[in-house]
SEBA-614753 format. One line per 4 residues: number of its first residue (from 0); their letters; for each residue x, y, z of C-alpha. Coordinates in steps of 0.5 Angstrom, whole numbers, plus 500, padded with zeros to 3 digits. Example, Ala and Ser with C-alpha at 12.3 -4.5 7.8 and 13.67 -1.06 7.14 Angstrom:
SEBA-614753
0 = AS = 525/491/516; 527/498/514 $
END
This chain:
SEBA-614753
0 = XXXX = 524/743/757; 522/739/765; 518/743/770; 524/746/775 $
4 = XXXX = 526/750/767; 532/745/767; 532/741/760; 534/734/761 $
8 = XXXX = 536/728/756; 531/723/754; 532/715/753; 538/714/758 $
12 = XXXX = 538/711/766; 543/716/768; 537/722/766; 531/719/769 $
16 = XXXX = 536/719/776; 538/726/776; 531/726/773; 528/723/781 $
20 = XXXX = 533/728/783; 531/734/781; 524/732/783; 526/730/790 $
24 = XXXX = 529/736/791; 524/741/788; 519/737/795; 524/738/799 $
28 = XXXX = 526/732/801; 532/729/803; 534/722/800; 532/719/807 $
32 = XXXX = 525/721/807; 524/719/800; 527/713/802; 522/712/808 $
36 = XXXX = 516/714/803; 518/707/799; 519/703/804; 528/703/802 $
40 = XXXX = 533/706/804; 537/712/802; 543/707/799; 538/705/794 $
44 = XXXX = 536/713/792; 543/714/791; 544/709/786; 538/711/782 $
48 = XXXX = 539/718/781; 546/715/780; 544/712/774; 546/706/777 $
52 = XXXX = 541/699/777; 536/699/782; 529/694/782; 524/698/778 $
56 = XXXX = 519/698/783; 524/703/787; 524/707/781; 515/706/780 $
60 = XXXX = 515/708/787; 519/714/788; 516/717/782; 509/715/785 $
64 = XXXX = 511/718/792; 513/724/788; 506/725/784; 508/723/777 $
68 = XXXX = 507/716/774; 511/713/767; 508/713/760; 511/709/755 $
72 = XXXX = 511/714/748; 514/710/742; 520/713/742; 520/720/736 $
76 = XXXX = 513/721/738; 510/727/739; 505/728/746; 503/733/749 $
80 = XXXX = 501/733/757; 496/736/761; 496/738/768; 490/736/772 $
84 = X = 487/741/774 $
END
Protein backbone atom coordinates (compact mmCIF):
# COMPACT_ATOMS: atom_id res chain seq x y z
CA UNK A 1 0.00 0.00 0.00
CA UNK A 2 1.91 3.54 -0.67
CA UNK A 3 1.90 6.18 1.94
CA UNK A 4 -1.22 8.61 0.20
CA UNK A 5 -3.58 4.97 1.32
CA UNK A 6 -3.57 4.40 -2.66
CA UNK A 7 -2.01 0.87 -3.89
CA UNK A 8 0.12 1.45 -6.76
CA UNK A 9 1.17 -1.11 -9.58
CA UNK A 10 5.16 -2.31 -9.18
CA UNK A 11 7.31 -2.66 -12.25
CA UNK A 12 5.72 -0.31 -14.92
CA UNK A 13 6.95 3.37 -15.97
CA UNK A 14 3.47 4.59 -16.10
CA UNK A 15 3.24 3.79 -12.34
CA UNK A 16 6.46 5.20 -11.16
CA UNK A 17 4.94 8.69 -13.10
CA UNK A 18 1.47 8.50 -11.16
CA UNK A 19 3.67 7.49 -8.56
CA UNK A 20 5.85 11.14 -8.70
CA UNK A 21 2.74 12.46 -9.08
CA UNK A 22 0.72 11.55 -6.30
CA UNK A 23 3.92 12.55 -4.26
CA UNK A 24 3.99 15.76 -6.17
CA UNK A 25 0.52 16.49 -5.16
CA UNK A 26 0.83 15.43 -1.46
CA UNK A 27 3.78 18.48 -1.34
CA UNK A 28 1.78 20.55 -2.51
CA UNK A 29 3.56 21.69 -5.55
CA UNK A 30 2.56 22.12 -9.02
CA UNK A 31 4.40 20.52 -11.78
CA UNK A 32 6.35 23.96 -12.42
CA UNK A 33 7.40 24.09 -9.06
CA UNK A 34 9.00 20.72 -9.29
CA UNK A 35 10.07 21.66 -12.24
CA UNK A 36 11.92 24.68 -11.00
CA UNK A 37 13.49 22.46 -7.79
CA UNK A 38 15.19 20.01 -10.74
CA UNK A 39 16.53 22.66 -12.78
CA UNK A 40 13.52 21.49 -16.04
CA UNK A 41 10.61 22.54 -17.15
CA UNK A 42 7.21 21.22 -16.49
CA UNK A 43 6.67 19.60 -20.23
CA UNK A 44 9.14 17.24 -18.82
CA UNK A 45 6.98 16.50 -15.48
CA UNK A 46 4.24 15.86 -17.49
CA UNK A 47 5.96 13.16 -19.48
CA UNK A 48 7.08 11.62 -16.36
CA UNK A 49 3.92 11.24 -14.49
CA UNK A 50 2.75 10.50 -18.05
CA UNK A 51 4.68 7.18 -18.10
CA UNK A 52 6.26 8.65 -21.09
CA UNK A 53 10.55 8.66 -21.69
CA UNK A 54 12.17 11.44 -20.12
CA UNK A 55 16.15 11.38 -19.00
CA UNK A 56 16.73 9.35 -15.64
CA UNK A 57 18.31 12.16 -14.16
CA UNK A 58 14.66 14.18 -14.30
CA UNK A 59 13.43 11.01 -12.75
CA UNK A 60 16.53 10.52 -9.74
CA UNK A 61 15.98 14.38 -9.24
CA UNK A 62 12.34 14.98 -8.92
CA UNK A 63 12.05 11.83 -6.25
CA UNK A 64 15.41 13.73 -4.49
CA UNK A 65 13.35 16.87 -4.47
CA UNK A 66 10.58 15.20 -3.28
CA UNK A 67 12.59 13.30 -0.33
CA UNK A 68 12.58 9.50 -1.43
CA UNK A 69 15.38 8.04 -3.05
CA UNK A 70 15.34 4.21 -5.80
CA UNK A 71 16.46 1.29 -4.04
CA UNK A 72 16.82 -1.63 -6.33
CA UNK A 73 14.96 -4.99 -4.93
CA UNK A 74 15.40 -8.24 -6.68
CA UNK A 75 12.10 -8.40 -8.25
CA UNK A 76 9.65 -11.20 -5.73
CA UNK A 77 11.96 -10.11 -2.74
CA UNK A 78 10.41 -9.09 0.14
CA UNK A 79 11.95 -5.88 2.19
CA UNK A 80 10.81 -3.93 4.75
CA UNK A 81 11.24 -0.10 5.29
CA UNK A 82 11.61 1.94 7.98
CA UNK A 83 11.01 5.78 8.45
CA UNK A 84 13.96 7.56 9.67
CA UNK A 85 13.10 9.05 12.60
Amino acid sequence: MHPSGSSIAHGSVESLGRAVATLRENHGMTQEALGDVIDSFRPTISRLENGADVAVSAVVESLTALGYEIVLVPRGAEITVNPMQ
